[in-house]
C-alpha positions as a Markdown table, in Angstrom:
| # | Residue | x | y | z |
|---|---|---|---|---|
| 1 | Unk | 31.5 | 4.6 | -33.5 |
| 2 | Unk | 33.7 | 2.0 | -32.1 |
| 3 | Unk | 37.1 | 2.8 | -31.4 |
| 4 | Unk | 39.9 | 0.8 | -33.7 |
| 5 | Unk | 42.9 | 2.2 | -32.7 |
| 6 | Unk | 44.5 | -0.8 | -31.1 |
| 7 | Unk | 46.1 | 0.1 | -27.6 |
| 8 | Unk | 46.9 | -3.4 | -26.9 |
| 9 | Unk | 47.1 | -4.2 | -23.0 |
| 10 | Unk | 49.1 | -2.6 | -21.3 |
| 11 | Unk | 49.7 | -4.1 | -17.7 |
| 12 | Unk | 51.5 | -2.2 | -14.7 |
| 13 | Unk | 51.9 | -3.1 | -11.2 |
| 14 | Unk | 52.5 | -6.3 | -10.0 |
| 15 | Unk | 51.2 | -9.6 | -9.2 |
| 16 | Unk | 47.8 | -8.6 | -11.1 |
| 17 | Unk | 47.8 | -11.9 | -14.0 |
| 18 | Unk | 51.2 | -13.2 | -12.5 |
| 19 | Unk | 49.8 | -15.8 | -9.7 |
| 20 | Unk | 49.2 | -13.4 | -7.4 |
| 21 | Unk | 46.4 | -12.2 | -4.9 |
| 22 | Unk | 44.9 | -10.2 | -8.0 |
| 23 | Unk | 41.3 | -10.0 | -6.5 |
| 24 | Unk | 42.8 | -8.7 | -3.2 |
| 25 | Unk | 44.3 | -5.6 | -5.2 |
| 26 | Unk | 42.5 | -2.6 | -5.9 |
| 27 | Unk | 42.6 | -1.6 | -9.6 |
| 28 | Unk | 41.8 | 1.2 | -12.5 |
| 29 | Unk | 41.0 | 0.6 | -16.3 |
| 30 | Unk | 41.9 | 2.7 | -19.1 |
| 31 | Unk | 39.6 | 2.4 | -22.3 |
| 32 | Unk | 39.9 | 3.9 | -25.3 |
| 33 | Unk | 36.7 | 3.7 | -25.7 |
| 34 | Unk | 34.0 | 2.6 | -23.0 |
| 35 | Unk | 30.8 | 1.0 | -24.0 |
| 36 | Unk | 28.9 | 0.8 | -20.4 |
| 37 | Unk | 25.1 | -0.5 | -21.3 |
| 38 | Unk | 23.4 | 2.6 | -19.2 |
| 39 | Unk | 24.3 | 5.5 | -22.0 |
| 40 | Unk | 26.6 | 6.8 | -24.4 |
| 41 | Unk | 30.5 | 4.6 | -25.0 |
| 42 | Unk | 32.9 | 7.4 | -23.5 |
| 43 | Unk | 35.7 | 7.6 | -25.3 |
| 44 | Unk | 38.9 | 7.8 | -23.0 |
| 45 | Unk | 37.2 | 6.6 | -20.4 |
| 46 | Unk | 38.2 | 4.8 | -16.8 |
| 47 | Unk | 36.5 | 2.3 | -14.4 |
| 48 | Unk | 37.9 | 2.4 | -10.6 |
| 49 | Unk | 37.0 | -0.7 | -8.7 |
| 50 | Unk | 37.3 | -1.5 | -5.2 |
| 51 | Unk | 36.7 | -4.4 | -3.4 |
| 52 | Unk | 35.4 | -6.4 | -6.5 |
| 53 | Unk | 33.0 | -3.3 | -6.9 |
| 54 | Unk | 32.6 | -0.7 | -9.7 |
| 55 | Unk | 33.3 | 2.4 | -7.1 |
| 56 | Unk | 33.5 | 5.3 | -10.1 |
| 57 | Unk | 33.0 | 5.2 | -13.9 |
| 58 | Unk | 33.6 | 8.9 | -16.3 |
| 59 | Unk | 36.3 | 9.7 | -19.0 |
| 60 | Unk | 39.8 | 9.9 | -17.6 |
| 61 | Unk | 39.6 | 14.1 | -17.3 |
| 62 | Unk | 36.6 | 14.3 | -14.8 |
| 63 | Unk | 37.6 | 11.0 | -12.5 |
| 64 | Unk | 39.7 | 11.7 | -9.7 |
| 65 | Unk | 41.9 | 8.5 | -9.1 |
| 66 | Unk | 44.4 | 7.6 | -6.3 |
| 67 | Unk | 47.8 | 7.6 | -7.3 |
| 68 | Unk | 49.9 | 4.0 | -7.0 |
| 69 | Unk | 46.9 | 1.6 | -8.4 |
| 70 | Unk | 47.7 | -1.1 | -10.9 |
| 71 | Unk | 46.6 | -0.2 | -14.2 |
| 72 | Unk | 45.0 | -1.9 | -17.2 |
| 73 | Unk | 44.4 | -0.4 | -20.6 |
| 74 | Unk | 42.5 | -1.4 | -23.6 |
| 75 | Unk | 41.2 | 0.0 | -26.7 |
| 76 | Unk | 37.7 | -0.7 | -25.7 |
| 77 | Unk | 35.7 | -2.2 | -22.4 |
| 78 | Unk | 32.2 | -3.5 | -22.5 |
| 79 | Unk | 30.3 | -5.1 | -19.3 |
| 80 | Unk | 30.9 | -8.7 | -18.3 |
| 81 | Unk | 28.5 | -10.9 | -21.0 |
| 82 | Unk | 25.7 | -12.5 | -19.4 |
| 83 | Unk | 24.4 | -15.7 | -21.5 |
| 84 | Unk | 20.7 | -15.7 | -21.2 |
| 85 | Unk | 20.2 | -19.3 | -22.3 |
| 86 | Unk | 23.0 | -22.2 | -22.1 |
| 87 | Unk | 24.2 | -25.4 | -20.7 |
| 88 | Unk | 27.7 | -24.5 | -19.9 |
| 89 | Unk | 29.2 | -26.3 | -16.9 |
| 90 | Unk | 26.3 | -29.1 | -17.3 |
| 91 | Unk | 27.2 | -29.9 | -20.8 |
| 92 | Unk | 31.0 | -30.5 | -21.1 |
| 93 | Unk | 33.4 | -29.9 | -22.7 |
| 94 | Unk | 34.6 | -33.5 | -23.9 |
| 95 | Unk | 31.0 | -34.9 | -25.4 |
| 96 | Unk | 31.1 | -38.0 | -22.7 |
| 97 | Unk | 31.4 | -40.6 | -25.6 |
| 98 | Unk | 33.1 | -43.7 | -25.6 |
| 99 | Unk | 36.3 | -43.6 | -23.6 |
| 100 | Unk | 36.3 | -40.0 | -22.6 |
| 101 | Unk | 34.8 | -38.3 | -19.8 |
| 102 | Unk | 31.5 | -38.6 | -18.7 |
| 103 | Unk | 30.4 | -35.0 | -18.9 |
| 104 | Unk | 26.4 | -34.6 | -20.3 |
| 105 | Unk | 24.2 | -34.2 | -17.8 |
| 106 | Unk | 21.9 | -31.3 | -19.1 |
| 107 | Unk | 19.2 | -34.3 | -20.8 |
| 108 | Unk | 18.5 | -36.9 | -18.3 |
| 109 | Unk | 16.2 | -39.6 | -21.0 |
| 110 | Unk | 14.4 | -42.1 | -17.9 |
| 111 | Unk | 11.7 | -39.8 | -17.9 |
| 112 | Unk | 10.2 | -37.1 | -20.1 |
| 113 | Unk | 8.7 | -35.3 | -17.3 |
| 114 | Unk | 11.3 | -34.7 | -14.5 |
| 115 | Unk | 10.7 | -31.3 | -13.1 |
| 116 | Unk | 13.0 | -32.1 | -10.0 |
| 117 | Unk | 16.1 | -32.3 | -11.3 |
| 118 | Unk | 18.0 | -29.4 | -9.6 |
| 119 | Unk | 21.3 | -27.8 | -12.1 |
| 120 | Unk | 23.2 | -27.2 | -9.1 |
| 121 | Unk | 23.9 | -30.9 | -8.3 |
| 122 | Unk | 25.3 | -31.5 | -11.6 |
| 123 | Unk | 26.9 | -28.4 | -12.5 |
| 124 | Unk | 31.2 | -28.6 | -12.8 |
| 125 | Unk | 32.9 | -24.8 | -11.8 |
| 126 | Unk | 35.6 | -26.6 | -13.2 |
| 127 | Unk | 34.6 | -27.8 | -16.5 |
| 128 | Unk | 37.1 | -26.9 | -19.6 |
| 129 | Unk | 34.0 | -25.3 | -21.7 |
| 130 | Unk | 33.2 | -22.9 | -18.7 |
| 131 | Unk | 37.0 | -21.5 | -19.0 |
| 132 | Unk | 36.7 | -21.7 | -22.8 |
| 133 | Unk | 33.4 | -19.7 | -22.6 |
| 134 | Unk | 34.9 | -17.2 | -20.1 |
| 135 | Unk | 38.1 | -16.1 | -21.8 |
| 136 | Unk | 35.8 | -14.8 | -24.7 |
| 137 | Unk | 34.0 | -12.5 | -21.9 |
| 138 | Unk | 31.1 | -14.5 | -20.6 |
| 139 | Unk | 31.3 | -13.7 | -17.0 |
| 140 | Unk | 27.5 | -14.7 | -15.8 |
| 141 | Unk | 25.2 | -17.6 | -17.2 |
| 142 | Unk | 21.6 | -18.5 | -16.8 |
| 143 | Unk | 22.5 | -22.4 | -17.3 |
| 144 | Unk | 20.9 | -25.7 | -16.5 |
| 145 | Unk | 19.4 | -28.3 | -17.9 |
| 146 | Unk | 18.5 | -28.6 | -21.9 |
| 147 | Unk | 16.2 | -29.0 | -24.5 |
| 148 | Unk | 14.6 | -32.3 | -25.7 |
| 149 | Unk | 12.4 | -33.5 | -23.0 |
| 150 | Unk | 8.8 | -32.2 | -21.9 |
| 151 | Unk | 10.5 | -30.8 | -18.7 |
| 152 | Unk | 13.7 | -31.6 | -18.4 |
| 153 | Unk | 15.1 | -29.7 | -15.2 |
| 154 | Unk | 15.4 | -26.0 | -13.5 |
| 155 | Unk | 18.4 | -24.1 | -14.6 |
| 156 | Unk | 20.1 | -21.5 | -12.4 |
| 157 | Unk | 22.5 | -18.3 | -12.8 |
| 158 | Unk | 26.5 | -18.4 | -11.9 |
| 159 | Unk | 29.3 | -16.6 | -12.5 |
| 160 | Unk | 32.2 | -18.5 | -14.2 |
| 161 | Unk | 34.7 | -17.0 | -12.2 |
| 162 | Unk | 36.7 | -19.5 | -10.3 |
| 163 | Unk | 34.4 | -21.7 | -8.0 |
| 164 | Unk | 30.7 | -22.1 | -8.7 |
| 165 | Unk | 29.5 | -18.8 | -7.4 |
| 166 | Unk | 25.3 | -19.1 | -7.7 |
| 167 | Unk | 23.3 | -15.9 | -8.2 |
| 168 | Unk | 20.5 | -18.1 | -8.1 |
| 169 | Unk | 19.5 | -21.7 | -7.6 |
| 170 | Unk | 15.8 | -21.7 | -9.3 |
| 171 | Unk | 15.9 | -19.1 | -11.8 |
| 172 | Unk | 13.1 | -21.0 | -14.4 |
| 173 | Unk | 11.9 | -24.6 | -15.3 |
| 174 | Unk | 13.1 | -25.8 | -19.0 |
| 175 | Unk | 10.6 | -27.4 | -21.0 |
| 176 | Unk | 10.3 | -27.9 | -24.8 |
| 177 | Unk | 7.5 | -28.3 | -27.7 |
| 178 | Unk | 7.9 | -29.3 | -30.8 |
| 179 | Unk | 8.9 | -32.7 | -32.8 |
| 180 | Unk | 12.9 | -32.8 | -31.0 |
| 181 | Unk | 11.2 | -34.1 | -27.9 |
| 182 | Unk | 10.4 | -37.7 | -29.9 |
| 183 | Unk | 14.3 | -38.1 | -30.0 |
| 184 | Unk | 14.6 | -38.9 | -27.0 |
| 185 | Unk | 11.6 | -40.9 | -26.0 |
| 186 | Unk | 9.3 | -43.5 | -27.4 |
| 187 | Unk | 6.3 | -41.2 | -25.7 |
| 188 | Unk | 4.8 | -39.0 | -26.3 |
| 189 | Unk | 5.6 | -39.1 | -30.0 |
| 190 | Unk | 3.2 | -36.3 | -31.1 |
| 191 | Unk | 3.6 | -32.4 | -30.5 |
| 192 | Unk | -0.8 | -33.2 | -28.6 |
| 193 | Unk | 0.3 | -35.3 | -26.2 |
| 194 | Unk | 3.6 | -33.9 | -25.0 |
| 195 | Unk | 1.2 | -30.7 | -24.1 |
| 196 | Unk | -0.9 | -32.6 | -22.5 |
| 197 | Unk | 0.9 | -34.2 | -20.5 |
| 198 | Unk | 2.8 | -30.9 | -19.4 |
| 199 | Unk | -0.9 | -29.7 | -18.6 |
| 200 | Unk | -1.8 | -32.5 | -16.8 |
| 201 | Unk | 1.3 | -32.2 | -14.7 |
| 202 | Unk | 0.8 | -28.7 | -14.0 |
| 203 | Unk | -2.8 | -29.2 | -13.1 |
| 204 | Unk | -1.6 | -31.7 | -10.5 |
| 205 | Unk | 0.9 | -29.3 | -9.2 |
| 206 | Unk | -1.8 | -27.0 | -9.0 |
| 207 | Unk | -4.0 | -29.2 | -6.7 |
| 208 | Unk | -0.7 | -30.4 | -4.6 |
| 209 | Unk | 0.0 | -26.7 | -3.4 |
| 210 | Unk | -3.5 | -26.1 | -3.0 |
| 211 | Unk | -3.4 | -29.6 | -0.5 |
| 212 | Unk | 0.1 | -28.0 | 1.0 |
| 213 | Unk | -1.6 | -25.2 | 2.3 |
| 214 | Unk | -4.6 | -26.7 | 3.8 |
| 215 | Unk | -4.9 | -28.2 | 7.0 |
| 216 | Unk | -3.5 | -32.2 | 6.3 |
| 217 | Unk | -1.0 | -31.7 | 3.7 |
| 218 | Unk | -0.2 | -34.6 | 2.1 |
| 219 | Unk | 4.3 | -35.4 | 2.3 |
| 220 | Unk | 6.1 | -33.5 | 0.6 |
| 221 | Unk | 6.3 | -34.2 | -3.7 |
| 222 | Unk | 9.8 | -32.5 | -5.4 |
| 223 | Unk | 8.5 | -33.1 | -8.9 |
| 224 | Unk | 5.2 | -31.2 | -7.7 |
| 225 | Unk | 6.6 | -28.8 | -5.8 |
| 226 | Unk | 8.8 | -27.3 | -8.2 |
| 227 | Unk | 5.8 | -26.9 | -10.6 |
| 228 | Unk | 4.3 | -25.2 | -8.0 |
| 229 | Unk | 6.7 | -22.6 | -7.4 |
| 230 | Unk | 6.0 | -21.6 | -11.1 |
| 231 | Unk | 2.4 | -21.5 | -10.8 |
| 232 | Unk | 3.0 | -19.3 | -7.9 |
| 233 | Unk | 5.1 | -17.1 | -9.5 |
| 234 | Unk | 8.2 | -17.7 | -7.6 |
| 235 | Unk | 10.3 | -19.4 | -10.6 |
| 236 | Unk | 9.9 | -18.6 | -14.2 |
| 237 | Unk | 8.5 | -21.5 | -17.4 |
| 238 | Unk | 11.3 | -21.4 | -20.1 |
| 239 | Unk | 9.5 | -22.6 | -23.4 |
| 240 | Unk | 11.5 | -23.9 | -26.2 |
| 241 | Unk | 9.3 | -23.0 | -29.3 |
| 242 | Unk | 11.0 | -22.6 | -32.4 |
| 243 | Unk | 8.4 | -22.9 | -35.0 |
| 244 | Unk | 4.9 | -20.8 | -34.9 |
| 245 | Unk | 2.2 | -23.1 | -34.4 |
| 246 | Unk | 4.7 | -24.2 | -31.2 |
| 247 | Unk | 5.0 | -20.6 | -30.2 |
| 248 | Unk | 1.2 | -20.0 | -30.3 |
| 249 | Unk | 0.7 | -23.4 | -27.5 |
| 250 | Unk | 3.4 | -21.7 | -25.5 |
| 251 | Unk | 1.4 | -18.3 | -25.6 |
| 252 | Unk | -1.9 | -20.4 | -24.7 |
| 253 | Unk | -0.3 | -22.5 | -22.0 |
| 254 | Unk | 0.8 | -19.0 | -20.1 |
| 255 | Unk | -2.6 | -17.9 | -20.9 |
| 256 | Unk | -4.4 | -21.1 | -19.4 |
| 257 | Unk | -1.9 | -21.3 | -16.3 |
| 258 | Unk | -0.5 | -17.8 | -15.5 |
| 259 | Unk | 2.9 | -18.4 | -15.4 |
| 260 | Unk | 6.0 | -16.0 | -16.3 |
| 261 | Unk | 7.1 | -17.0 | -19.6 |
| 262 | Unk | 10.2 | -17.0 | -21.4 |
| 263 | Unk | 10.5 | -18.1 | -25.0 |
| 264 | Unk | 13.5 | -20.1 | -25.6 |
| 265 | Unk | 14.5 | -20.1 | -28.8 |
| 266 | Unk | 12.0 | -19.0 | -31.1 |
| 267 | Unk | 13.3 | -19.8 | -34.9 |
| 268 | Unk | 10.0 | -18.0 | -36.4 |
| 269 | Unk | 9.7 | -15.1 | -33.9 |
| 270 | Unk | 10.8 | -12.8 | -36.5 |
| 271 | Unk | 8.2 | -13.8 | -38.6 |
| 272 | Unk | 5.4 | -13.5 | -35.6 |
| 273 | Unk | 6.1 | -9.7 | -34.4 |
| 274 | Unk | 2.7 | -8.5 | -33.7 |
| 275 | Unk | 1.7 | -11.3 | -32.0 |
| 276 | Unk | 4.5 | -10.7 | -29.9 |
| 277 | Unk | 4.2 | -7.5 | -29.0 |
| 278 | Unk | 0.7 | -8.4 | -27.9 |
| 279 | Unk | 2.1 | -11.1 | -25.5 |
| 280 | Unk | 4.3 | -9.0 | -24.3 |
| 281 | Unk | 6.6 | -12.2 | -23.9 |
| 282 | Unk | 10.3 | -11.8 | -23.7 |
| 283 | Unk | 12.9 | -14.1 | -26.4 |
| 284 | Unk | 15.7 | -15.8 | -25.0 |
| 285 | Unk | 16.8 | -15.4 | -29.2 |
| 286 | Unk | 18.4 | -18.6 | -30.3 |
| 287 | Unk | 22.2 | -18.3 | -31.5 |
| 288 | Unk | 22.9 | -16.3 | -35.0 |
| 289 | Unk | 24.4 | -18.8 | -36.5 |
| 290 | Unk | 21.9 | -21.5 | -35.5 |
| 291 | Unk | 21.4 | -24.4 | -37.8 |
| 292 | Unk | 18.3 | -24.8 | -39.7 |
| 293 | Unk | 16.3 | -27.7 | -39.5 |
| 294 | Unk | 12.8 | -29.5 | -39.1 |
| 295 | Unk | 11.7 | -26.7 | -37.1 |
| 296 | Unk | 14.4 | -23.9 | -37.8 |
| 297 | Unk | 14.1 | -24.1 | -41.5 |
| 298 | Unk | 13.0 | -20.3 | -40.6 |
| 299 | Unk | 15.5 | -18.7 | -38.7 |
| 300 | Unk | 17.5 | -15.6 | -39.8 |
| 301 | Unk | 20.6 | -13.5 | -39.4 |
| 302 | Unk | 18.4 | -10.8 | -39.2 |
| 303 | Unk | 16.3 | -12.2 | -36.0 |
| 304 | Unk | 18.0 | -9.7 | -33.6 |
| 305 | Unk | 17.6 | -6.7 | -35.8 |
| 306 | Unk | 13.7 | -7.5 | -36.5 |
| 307 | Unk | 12.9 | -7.9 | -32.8 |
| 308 | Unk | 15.1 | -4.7 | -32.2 |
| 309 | Unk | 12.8 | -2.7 | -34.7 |
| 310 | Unk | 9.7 | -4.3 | -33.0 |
| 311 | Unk | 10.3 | -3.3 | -29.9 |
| 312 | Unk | 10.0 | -7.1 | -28.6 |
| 313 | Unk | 11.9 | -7.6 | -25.4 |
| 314 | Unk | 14.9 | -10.2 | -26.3 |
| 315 | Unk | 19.0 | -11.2 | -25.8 |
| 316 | Unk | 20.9 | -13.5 | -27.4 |
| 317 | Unk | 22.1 | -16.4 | -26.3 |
| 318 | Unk | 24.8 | -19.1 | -26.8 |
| 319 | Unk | 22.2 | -22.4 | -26.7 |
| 320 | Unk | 23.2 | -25.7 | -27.0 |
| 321 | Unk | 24.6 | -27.9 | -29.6 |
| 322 | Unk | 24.7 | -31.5 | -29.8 |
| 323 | Unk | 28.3 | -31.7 | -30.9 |
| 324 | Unk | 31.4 | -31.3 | -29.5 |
| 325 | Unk | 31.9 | -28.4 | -27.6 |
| 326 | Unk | 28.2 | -28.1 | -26.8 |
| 327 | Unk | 28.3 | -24.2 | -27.2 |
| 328 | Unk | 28.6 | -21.5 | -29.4 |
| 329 | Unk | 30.5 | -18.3 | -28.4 |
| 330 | Unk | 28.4 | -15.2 | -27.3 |
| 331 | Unk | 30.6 | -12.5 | -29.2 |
| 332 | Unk | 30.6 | -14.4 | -32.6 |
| 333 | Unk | 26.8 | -15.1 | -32.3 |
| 334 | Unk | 26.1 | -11.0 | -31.5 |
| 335 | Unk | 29.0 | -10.4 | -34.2 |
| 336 | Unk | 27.0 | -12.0 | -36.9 |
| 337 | Unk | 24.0 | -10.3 | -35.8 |
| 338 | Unk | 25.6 | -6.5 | -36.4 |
| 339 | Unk | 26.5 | -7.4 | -39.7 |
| 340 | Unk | 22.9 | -8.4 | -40.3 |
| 341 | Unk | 21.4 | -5.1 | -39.6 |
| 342 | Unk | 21.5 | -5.0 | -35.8 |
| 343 | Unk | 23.6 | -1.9 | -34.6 |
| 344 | Unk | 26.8 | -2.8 | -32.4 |
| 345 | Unk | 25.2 | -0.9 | -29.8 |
| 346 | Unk | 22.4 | -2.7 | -29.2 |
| 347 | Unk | 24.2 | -5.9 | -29.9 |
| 348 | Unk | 26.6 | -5.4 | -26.7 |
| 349 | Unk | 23.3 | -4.6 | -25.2 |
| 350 | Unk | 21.4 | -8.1 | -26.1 |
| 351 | Unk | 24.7 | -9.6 | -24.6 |
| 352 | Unk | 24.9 | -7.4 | -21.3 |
| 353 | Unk | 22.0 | -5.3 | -20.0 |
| 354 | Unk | 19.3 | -7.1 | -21.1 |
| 355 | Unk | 19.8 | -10.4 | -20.2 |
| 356 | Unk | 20.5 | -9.4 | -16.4 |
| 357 | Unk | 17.6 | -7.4 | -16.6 |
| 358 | Unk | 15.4 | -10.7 | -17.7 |
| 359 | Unk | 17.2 | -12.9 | -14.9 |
| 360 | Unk | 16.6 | -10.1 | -12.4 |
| 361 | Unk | 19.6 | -9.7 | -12.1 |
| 362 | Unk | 20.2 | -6.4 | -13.0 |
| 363 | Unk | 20.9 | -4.7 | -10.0 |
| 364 | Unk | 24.5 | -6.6 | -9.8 |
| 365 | Unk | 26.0 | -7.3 | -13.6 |
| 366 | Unk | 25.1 | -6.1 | -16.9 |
| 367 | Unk | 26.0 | -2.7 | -17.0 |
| 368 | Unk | 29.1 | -0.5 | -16.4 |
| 369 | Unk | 27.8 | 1.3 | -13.3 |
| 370 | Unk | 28.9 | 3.1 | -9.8 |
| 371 | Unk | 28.1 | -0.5 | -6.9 |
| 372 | Unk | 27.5 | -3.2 | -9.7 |
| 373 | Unk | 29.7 | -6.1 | -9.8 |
| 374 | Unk | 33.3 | -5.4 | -11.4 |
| 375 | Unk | 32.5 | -7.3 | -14.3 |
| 376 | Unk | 34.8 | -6.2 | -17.4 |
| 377 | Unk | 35.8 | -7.3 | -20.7 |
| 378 | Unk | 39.1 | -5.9 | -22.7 |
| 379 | Unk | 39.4 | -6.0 | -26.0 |
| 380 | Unk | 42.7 | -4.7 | -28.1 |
| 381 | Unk | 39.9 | -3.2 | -30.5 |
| 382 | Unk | 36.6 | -3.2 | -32.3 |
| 383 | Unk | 34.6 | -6.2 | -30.5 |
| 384 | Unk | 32.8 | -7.2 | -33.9 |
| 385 | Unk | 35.7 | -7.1 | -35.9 |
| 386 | Unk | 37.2 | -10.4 | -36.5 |
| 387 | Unk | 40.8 | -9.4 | -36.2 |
| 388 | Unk | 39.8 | -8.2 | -32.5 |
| 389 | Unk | 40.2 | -10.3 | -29.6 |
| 390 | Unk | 39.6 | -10.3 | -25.9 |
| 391 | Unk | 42.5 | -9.3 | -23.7 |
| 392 | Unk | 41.5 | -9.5 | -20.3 |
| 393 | Unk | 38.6 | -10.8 | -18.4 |
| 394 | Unk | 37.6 | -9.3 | -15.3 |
| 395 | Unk | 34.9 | -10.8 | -12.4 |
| 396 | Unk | 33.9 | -9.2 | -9.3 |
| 397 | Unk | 37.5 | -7.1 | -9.9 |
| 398 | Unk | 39.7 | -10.0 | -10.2 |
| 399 | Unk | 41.2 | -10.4 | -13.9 |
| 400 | Unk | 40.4 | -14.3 | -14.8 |
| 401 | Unk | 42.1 | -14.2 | -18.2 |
| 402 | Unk | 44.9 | -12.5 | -19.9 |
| 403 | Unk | 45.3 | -14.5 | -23.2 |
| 404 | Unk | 44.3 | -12.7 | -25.7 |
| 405 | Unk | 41.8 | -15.1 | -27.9 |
């Protein structure tokens, strides 16, 4: 049960959200009720951090704490949100039409096969939409380039915290099936040839590395070699199937070429839960609140809560949207999903634990725990209630926001 008595926050010390050196300061929260992603929310709990770490975690009467640290208090604290699926800092925040700032570089249209293009040479720390995305609690995104091209990039994992701090520069290849691809280019115009052509490029990758290894390798090729590294394992293919018949080609590519998948998306999964439980393939779960379309006409409020009951290894992400200001907000995405059958457990779950544990990044964020990252949201109440709103934003112990929106 989620704690609605509304603490506010309460700030003491100094120098903490004034301007200050507030990540050089050791610092203890106060929760009315703490929801960490390992176990049970502990009501009256506390969270010592130390040197941007988590250092001790327990309800306030079995935590021994140092006298003299600054304080912050809340009426519940949840886990850093880690989006499992955006284009946040590539995307920005003004749309880059006519007369304003040239700020979309997540869909580069020259070619619809471009496997090379590396997130980190576009991505902007500084962006307005990363701030905007961060004062509602994302602290960590898995973001790069977008949907609407065969491959259309590698995406990577930051932190939005101040400059670009990268988790990881390779973290998966984005590619897309499915009718969106035609536009954006005048080939290939039919779902049959924009697989084969991704085949045909992974086949070639396949006979590049296999020429890399031998004893004359041939220069080096960066489109080929970054297919390679996902035939090898070493980076993961990030599908965007919404509808079935596109879900099924993803499940038969990643049977033909052994690569990790991710499904990216995924409109009908709901409809498709036995065939996903065979797979065994994880859902990067399009938004709640997605709109429906050509190939969405399926999708559901419920989407979360029938993968939940399946079993079916998914989190919720924030996407991308073609309008102005290119994302949707995490917390009102897993909102809608609570009151759509999923519990509010598991839906500050989707949005925290396991997403870091499908970026493999789990052993630093996602969770409330004793040497993980001092990641930390504060909320002055319930986090799905609309009246709620996020206090305080914490990163690796330094507090990043204290507007409450």
């Amino acid at each position: 049960m989620i704690a609605r008595r509304l603490l506010g926050l309460l700030l003491l010390g100094t120098g903490l959200l004034g301007g200050g050196p507030a990540g050089a300061e050791d610092l203890l929260i106060r929760a009315g009720l703490l929801h960490t992603a390992a176990g049970e929310p502990i009501e009256n709990g506390v969270v010592l951090v130390r040197d941007g770490r988590i250092a001790r975690v327990g309800r306030q009467d079995r935590v021994r704490v140092p006298e003299g640290l600054p304080v912050l208090e809340a009426a519940v604290v949840t886990p850093g949100f880690v989006d499992v699926r955006t284009t946040d800092g590539i995307s920005g925040a003004f749309g880059g039409r006519e007369g304003q700032v040239r700020d979309q570089d997540q869909l580069e249209t020259s070619d619809p096969v471009q496997p090379e293009l590396r997130p980190i040479d576009a991505y902007n720390a500084a962006d307005p939409l990363v701030a905007w995305v961060r004062q509602f609690g994302v602290t960590t995104m898995h973001t790069g380039h977008g949907p609407g091209a065969v491959i259309s990039g590698s995406t990577m994992i930051v932190k939005t915290g101040g400059t670009a701090a990268v988790l990881d520069e390779n973290t998966a290849i984005a590619i897309t099936l499915g009718p969106s691809i035609t536009n954006n280019f005048e080939s290939p115009g039919t779902r049959s040839k924009s697989v084969a052509m991704l085949r045909t490029a992974l086949v070639e990758a396949g006979t590049y590395a296999e020429k890399r290894a031998g004893d004359d390798p041939p220069g080096r090729d960066l489109r080929l070699e970054m297919l390679g590294r996902v035939l090898a394992g070493e980076t993961r293919a990030m599908i965007r199937a919404h509808s079935a018949q596109d879900i099924q080609t993803a499940l038969r590519l990643r049977d033909e070429f052994g690569f990790e998948l991710w499904l990216d998306g995924a409109a009908d999964a709901h409809l498709m839960t036995e065939q996903l439980q065979a797979a065994g393939v994880p859902v990067l779960l399009h938004p709640t609140m997605l709109r429906t379309g050509e190939e969405t006409k399926n999708a559901s409020f419920a989407a979360a809560s029938v993968l939940q009951n399946a079993g079916i290894p998914y989190a919720i992400q924030s996407g991308h949207e073609d309008y102005v200001p290119k994302s949707r907000i995490l917390l009102f995405e897993a909102a809608i999903a609570v009151a759509n059958g999923l519990a509010a457990e598991d839906a500050i779950v989707a949005i925290t634990r396991t997403p870091a544990e499908l970026l493999g990044i789990a052993d630093r964020v996602g969770t409330i725990e004793q040497g993980k990252d001092a990641d930390l949201v504060l909320f002055n109440g319930d986090p799905f209630e609309y009246r709620t709103r996020v206090c305080g934003v914490i990163i690796d112990g330094m507090p990043v926001s204290e507007t409450c929106w």
